[in-house]
N, C-alpha and C positions, 0 to 999 in steps of 0.2 A: 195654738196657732190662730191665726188673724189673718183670714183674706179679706180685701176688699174689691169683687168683683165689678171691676168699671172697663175693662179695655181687653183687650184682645190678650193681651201678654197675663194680664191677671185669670183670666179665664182659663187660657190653658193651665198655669199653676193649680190653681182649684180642681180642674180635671185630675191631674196629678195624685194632690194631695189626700182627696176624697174620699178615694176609694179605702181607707184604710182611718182606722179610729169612729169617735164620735163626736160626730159636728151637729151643732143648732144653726139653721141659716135662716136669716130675714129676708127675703124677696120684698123690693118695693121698687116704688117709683119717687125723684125727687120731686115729684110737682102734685103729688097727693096730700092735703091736708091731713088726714089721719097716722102717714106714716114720717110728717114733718113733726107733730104730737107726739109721736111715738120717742122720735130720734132721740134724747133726754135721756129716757128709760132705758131704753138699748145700750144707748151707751154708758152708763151705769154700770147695767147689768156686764156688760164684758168689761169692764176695767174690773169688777169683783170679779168674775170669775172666772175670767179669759185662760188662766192658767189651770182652769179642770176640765175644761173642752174647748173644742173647736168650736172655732165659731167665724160664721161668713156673711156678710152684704151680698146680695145679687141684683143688681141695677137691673129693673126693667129689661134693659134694651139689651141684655146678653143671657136671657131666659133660656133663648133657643141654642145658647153653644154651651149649655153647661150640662156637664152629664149627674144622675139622669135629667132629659128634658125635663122640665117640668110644668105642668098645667095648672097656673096660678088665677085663679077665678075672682078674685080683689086684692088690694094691697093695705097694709099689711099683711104679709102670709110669713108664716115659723112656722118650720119643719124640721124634725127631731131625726137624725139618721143615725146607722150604726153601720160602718162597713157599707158605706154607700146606702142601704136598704133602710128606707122610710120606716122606720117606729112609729112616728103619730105627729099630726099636724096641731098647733097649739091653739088652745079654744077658749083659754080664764081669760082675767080681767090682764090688759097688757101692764103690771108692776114686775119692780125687778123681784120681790120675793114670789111672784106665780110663774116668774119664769123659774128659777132655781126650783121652786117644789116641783115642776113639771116634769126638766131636766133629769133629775135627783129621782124621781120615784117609775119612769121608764126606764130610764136605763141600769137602776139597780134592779127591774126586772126582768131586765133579758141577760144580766148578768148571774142572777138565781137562775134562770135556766137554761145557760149555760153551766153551773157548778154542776145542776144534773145531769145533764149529759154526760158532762166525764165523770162526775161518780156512778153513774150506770156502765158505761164502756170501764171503765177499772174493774166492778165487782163482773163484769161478763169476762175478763181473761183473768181473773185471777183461779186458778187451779184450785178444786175441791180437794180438802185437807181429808186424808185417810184417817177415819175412827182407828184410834189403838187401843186394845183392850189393856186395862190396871193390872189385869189376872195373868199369873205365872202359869204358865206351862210345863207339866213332869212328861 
């Protein structure tokens, strides 16, 4: 899925949508040179990949209605979420292959642990197997 958060009606969408899965979102501004640089690459990168995560635009000027708020300290800012909850803000060089390793190597590990979790809650109710003894009894 593809939001592009510009207006009031997209905003609430996002709201909606967010809390569930994992999204990469871009927070910028359109009058920043660096994330007019960027635009290229971004857009790239979601025509390749658009179809194995979410991924969103957040216009400046709707920072403050998008849940969670977010405190965006320059522009361009990428941030990697799971279940609404921030994983980790992106820090390589901005190509579309450092976005896909970045993507790719966080969230295949909170998917490893999550695998453990449920294989530790599985071996805690599975019921202790009774020793049987091989030997006949007279």
């Amino acid at each position: 899925m593809y939001i592009h958060v510009e207006s009031a009606k997209s905003s609430k969408l996002f709201n909606q949508k967010f809390k569930t899965g994992s999204w990469l979102v871009l927070y910028y501004s359109p009058m920043c040179g660096h994330c007019l640089q960027f635009k290229p690459v971004w857009d790239d990168y979601r025509k390749k990949y658009g179809n194995r995560i979410n991924i969103a635009e957040v216009k400046d000027d709707y920072l403050s209605s998008v849940i969670p708020r977010q405190e965006v300290f320059g522009f361009p800012t990428i941030k990697l979420y799971r279940s609404s909850n921030e994983l980790k803000e992106f820090a390589n060089e901005r190509t579309v292959e450092q976005l896909h390793k970045f993507t790719e190597s966080n969230l295949n590990k909170v998917l490893n642990k999550l695998k453990l979790k449920l294989k530790s809650k599985k071996n805690k109710r599975k019921p202790k197997k009774k020793l049987v003894s091989s030997k006949k009894h007279n």
